[in-house]
Backbone bond lengths (Angstrom), bond angles and torsions (degrees), N, CA, C in turn:
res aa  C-N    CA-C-N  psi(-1)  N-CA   C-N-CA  omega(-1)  CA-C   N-CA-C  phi
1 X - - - 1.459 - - 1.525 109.82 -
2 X 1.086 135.37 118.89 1.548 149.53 -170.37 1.584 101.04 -83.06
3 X 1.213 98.18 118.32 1.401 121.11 179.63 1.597 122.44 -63.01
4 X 1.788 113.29 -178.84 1.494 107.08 -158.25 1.830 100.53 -71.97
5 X 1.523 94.28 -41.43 1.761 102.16 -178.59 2.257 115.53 -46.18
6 X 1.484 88.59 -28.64 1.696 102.90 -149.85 1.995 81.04 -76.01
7 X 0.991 106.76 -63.09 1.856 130.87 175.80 1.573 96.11 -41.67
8 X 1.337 129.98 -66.39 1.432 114.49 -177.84 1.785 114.03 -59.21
9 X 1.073 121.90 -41.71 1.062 103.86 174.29 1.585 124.57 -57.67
10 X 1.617 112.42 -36.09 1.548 107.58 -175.55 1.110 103.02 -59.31
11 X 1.620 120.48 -29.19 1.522 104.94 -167.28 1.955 111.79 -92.11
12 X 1.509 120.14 -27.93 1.160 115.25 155.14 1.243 124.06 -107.26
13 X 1.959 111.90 87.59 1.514 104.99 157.39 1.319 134.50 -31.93
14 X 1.214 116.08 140.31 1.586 92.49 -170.71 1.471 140.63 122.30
15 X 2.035 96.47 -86.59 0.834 122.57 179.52 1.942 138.44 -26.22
16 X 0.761 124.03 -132.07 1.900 124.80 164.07 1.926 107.30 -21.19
17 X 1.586 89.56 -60.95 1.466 94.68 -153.85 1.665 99.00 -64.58
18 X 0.827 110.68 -30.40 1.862 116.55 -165.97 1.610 103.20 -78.24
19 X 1.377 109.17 -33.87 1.533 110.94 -172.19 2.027 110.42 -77.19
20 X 1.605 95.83 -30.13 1.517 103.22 -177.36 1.888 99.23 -71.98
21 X 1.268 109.14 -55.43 1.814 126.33 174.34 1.335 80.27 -24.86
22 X 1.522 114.52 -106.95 1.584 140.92 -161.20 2.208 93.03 -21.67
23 X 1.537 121.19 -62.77 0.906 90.17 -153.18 1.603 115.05 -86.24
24 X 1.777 123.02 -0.61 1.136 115.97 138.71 1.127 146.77 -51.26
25 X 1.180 128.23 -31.81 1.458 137.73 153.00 1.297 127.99 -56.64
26 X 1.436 105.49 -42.73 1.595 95.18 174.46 1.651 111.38 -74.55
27 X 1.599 108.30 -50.63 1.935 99.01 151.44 1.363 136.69 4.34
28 X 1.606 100.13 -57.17 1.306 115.26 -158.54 1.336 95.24 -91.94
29 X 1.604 116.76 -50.17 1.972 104.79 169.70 1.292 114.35 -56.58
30 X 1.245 132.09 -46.19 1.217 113.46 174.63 1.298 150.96 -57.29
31 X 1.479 104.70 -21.82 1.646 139.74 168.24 1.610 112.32 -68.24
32 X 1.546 88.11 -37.66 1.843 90.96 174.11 1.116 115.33 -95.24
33 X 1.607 126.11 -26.40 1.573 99.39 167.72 1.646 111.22 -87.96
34 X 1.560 125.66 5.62 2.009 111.74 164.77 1.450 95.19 -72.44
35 X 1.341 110.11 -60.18 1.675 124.35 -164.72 1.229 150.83 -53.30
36 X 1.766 88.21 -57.04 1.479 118.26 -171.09 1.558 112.20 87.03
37 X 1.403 114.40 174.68 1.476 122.76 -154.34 1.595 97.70 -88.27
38 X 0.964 103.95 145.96 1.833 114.63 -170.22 1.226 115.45 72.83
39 X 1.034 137.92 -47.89 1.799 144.10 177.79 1.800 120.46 -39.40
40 X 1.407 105.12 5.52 1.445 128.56 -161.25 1.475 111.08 -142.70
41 X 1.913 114.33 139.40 1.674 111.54 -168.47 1.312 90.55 -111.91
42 X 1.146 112.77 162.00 1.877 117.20 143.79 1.704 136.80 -12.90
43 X 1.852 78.59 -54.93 1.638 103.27 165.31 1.628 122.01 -57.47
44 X 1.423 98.21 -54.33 1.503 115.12 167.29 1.792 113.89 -40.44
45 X 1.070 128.63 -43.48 1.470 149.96 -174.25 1.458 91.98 -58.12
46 X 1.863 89.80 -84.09 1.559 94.24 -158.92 1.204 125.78 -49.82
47 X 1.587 117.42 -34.18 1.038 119.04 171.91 1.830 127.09 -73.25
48 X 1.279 122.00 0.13 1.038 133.55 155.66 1.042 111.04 -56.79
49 X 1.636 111.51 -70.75 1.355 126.35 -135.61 2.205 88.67 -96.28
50 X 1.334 110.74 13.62 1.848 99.20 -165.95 1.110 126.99 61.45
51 X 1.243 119.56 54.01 1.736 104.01 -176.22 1.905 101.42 -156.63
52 X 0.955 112.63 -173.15 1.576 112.55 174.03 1.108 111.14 -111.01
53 X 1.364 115.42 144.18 1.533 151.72 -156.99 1.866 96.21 -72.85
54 X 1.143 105.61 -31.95 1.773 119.41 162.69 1.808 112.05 -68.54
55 X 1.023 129.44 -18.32 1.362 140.60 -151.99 1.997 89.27 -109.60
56 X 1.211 112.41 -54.04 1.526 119.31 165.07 1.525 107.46 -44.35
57 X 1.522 111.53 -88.77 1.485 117.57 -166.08 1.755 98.78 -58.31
58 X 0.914 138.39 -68.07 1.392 121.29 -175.39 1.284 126.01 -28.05
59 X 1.548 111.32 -41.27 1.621 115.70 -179.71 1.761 120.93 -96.41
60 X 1.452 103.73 -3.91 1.157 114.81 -156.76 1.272 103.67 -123.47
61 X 1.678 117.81 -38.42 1.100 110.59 -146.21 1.597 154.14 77.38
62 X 1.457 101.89 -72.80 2.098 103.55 151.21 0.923 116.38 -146.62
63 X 1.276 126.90 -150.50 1.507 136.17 -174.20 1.563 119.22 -70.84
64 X 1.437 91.45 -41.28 1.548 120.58 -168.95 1.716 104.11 -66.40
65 X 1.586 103.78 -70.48 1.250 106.29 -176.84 1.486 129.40 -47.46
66 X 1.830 95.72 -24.33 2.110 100.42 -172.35 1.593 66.14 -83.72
67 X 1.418 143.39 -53.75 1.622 103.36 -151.79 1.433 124.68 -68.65
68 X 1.628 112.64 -16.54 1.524 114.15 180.00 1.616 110.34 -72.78
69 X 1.346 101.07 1.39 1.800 91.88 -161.14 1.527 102.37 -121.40
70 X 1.139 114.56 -16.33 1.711 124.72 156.13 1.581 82.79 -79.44
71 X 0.773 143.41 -98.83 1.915 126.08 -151.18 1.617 104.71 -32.46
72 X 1.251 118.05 -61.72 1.271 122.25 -161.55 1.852 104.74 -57.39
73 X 0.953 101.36 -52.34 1.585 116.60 169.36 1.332 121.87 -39.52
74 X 1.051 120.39 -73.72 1.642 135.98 146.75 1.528 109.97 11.57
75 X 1.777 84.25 -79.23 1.695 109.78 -165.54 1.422 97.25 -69.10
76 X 1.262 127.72 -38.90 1.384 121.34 174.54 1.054 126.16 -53.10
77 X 1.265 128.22 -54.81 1.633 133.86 -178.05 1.715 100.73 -88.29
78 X 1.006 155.31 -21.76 1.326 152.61 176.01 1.965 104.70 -81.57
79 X 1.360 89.55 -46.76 2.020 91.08 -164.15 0.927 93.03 -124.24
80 X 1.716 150.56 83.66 1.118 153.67 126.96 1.669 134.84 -26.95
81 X 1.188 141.70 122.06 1.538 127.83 166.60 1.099 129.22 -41.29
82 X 1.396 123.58 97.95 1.619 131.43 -157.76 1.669 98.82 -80.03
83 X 1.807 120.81 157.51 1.482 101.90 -170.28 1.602 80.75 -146.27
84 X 1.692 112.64 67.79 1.558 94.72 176.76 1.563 122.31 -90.43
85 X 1.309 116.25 31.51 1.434 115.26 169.36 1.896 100.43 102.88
86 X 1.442 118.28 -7.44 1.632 107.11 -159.35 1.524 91.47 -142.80
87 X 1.367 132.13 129.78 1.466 134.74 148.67 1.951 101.42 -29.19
88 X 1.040 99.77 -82.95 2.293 97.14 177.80 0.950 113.98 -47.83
89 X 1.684 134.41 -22.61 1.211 117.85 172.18 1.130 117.42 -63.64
90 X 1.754 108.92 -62.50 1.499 124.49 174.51 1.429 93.86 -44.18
91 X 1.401 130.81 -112.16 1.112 121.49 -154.97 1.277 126.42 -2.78
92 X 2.133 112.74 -65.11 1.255 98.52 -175.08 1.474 112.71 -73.94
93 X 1.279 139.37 2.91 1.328 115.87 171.04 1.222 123.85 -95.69
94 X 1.588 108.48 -7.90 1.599 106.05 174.19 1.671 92.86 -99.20
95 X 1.033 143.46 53.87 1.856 141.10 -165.81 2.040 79.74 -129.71
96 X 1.472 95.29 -46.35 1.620 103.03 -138.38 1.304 85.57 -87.52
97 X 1.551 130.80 -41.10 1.876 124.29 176.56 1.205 106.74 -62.12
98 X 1.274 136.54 -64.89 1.739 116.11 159.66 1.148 133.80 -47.79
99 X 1.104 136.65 -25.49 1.811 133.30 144.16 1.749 116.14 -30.61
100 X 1.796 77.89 -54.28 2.225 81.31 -161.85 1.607 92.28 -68.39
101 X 1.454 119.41 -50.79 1.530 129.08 -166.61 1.990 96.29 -46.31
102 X 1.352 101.97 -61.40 1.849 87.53 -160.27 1.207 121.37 -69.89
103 X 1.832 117.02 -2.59 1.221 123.16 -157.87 1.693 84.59 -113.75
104 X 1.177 142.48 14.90 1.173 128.64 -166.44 1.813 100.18 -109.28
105 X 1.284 115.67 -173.42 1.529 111.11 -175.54 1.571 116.97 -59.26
106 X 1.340 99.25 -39.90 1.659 97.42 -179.22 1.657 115.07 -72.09
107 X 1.230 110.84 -61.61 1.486 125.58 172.04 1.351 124.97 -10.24
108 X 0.904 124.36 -40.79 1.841 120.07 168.53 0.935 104.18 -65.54
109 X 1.377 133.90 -50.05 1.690 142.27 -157.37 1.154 100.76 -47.34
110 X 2.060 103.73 -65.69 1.226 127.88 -163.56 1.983 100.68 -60.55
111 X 1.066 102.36 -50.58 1.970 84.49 170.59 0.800 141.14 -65.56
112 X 1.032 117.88 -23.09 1.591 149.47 152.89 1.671 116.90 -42.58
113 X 1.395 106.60 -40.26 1.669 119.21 -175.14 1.929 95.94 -94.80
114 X 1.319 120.10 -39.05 1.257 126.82 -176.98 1.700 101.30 -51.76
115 X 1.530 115.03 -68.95 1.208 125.83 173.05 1.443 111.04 -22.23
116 X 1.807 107.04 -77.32 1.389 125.38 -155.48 1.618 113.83 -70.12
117 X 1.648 117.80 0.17 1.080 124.45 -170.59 1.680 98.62 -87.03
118 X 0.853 114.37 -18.24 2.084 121.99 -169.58 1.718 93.82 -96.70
119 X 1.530 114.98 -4.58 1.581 84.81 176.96 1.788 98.77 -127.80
120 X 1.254 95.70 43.81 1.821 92.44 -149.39 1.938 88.72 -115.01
121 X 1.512 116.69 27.03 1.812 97.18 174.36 1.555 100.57 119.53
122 X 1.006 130.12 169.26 1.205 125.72 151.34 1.849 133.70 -82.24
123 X 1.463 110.92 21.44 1.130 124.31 179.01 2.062 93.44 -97.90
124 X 1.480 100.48 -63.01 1.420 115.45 175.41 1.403 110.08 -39.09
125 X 1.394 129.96 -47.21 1.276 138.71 -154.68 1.776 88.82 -89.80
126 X 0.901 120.38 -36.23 1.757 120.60 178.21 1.554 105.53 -66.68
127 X 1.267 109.29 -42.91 1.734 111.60 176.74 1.341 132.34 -86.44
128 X 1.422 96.84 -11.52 1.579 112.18 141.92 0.881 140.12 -36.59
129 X 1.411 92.76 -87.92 1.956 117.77 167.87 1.430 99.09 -34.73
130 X 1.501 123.74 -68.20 1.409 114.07 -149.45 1.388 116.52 -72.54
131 X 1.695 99.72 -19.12 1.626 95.65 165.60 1.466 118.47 -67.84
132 X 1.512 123.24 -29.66 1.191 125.99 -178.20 1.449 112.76 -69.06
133 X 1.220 113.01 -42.43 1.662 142.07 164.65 1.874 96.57 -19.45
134 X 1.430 80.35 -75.66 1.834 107.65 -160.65 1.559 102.86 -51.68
135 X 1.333 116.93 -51.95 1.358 138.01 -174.84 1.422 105.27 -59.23
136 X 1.190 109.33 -48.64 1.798 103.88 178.86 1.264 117.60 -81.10
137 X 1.577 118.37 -25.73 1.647 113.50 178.65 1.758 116.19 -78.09
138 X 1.742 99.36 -12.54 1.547 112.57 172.52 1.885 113.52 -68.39
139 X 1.728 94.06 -40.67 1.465 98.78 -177.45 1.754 107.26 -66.49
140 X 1.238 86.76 -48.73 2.102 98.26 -174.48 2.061 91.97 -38.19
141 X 1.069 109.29 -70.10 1.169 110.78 -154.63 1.680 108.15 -54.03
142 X 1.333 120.39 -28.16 1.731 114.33 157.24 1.163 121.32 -82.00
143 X 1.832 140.07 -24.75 1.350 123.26 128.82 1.147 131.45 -21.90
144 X 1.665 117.16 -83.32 1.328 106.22 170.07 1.780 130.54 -57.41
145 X 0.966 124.06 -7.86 1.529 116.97 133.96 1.282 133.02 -6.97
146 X 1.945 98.23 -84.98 1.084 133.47 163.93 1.605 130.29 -40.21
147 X 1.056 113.18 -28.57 1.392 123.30 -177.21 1.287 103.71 -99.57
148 X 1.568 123.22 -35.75 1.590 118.14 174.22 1.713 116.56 -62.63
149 X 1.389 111.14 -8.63 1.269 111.43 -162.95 1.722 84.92 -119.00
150 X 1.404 120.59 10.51 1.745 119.14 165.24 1.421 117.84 74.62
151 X 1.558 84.01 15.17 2.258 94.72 158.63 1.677 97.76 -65.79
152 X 1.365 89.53 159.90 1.806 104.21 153.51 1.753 96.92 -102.66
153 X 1.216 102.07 142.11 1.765 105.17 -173.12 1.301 118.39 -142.88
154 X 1.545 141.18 153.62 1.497 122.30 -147.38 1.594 89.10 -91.65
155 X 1.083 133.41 -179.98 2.097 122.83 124.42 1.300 142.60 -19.36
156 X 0.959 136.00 -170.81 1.597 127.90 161.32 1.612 99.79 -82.25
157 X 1.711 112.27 -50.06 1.558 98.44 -162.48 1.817 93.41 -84.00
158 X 0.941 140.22 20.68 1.582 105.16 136.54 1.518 125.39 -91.21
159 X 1.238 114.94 -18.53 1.604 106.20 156.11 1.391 106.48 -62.56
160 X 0.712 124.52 -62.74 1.999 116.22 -178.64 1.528 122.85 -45.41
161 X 1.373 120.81 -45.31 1.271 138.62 152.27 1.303 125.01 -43.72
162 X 1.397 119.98 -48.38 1.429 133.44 174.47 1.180 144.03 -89.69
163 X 1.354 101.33 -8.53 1.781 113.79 -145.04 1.528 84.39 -139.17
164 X 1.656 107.78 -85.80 1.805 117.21 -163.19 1.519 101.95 -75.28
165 X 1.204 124.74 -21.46 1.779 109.62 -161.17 1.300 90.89 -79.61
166 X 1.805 123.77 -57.15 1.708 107.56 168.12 1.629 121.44 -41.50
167 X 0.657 142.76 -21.21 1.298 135.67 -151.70 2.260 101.23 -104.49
168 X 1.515 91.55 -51.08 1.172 96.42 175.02 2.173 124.68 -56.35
169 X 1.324 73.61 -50.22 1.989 102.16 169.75 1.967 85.74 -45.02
170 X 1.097 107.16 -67.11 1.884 105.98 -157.17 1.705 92.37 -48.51
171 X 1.371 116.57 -76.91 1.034 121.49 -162.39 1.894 126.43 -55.54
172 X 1.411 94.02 -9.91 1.648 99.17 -152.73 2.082 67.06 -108.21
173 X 1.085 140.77 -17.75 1.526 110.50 178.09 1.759 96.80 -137.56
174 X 1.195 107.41 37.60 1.823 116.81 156.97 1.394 99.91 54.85
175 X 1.315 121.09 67.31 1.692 120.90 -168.87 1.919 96.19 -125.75
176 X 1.038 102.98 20.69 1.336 94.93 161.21 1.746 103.05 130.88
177 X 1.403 134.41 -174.00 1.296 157.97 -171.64 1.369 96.56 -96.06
178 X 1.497 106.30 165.64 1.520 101.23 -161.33 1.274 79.15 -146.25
179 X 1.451 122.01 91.86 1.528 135.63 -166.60 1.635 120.33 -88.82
180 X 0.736 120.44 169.96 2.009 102.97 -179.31 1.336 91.30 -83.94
181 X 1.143 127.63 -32.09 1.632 114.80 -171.77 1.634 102.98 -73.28
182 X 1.252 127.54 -25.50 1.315 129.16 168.54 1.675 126.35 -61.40
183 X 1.112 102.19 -34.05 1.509 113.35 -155.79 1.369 92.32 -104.87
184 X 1.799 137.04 -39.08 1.479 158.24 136.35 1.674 79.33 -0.20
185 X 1.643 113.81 -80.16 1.597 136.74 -125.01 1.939 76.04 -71.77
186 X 1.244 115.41 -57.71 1.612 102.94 -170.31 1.441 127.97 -58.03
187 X 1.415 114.21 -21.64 1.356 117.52 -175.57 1.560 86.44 -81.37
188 X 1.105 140.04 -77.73 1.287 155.55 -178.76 1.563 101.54 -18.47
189 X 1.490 130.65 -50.22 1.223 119.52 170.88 1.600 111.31 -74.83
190 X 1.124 135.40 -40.98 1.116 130.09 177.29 1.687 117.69 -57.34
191 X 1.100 113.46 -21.96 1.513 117.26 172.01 1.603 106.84 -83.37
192 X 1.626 106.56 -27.81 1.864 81.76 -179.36 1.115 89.90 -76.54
193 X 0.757 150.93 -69.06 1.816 163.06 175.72 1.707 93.30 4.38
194 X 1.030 110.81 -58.32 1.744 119.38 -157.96 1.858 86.32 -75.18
195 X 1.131 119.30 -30.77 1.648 113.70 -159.94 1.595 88.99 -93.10
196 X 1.117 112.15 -24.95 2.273 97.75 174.34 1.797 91.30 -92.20
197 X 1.174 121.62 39.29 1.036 117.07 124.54 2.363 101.62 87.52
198 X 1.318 106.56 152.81 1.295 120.70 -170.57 1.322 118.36 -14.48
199 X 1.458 113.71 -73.96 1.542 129.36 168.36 1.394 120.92 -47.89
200 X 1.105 121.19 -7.50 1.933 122.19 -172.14 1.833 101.38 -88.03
201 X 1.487 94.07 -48.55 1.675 72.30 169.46 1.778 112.11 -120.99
């Protein structure tokens, strides 16, 4: 029988649990862009964000997991899988929401925590992967899109390879602006790439 807590939520989506989420997460960006990645506890969080250090690990589990899920989150609600009817469409419109997203105030932080999660233990390196996991089975599913509608279309890791790993590299070591004519120029190579055919990317 589902309890009084389990019942309030069906009836307010949202509600408590979404407002505590939201203000742990932003916590956690904010901690990483004063700080940097590791320089910050659990304690540090909760007490940011108002809540108990029990309220974290219960929903979260550890350090690792609230940080893979503020990254993953991020990219979710900022850079969504665009579905405008065209492999180049999509591409270029999900090229240009990760441009504005990593270059915006939060966005370094958040790459910054993406990075530091693969060298952070073997808990970090598990919440890695699965962010990378998540991220590529998000791309597959607008690839395969593309192919149902009788595109030829790369993988996930040649969009990652081609498209975001340049883009991230610029921004994550200050190598320049990440211009529409820039980010234009990467989708644009990755499509001839896809037209010389399977093996190119």
């Amino acid at each position: 029988m589902e309890g009084k807590d389990e019942r309030e939520r069906v009836r307010r989506p949202g509600g408590r649990g979404a407002r505590v989420g939201a203000a742990v997460h932003q916590a956690v960006t904010d901690l990483i862009s004063e700080r940097g990645y590791g320089k910050f506890s659990v304690g540090d969080v909760a007490e940011r964000a108002g809540v108990a250090d029990s309220s974290i690990y219960r929903r979260w589990g550890s350090m690792e997991a609230l940080l893979a899920d503020v990254a993953l989150t991020y990219l979710n609600e900022r850079s969504p899988m665009p579905d405008t009817g065209s492999l180049a469409g999509d591409l270029r419109t999900y090229a240009a929401a990760v441009a504005r997203e990593i270059t915006g105030p939060d966005g370094l932080a958040l790459l910054r925590l993406a990075v530091a999660l693969s060298n952070s233990g073997p808990q970090g390196v598990q919440a890695g992967d699965e962010l990378l996991a998540e991220r590529s089975r998000q791309l597959q599913s607008m690839l395969d899109r593309a192919r149902e509608r009788g595109e030829p279309a790369p993988d996930a890791f040649g969009v990652l390879d081609h498209v975001l790993a340049p883009m991230y590299v610029r921004v994550l070591f200050g190598m320049g602006p990440l211009t529409p004519e820039y980010v234009d120029g990467l989708v644009d190579r990755l499509l001839r790439l896809r037209l010389a055919g399977p093996d190119a990317v």
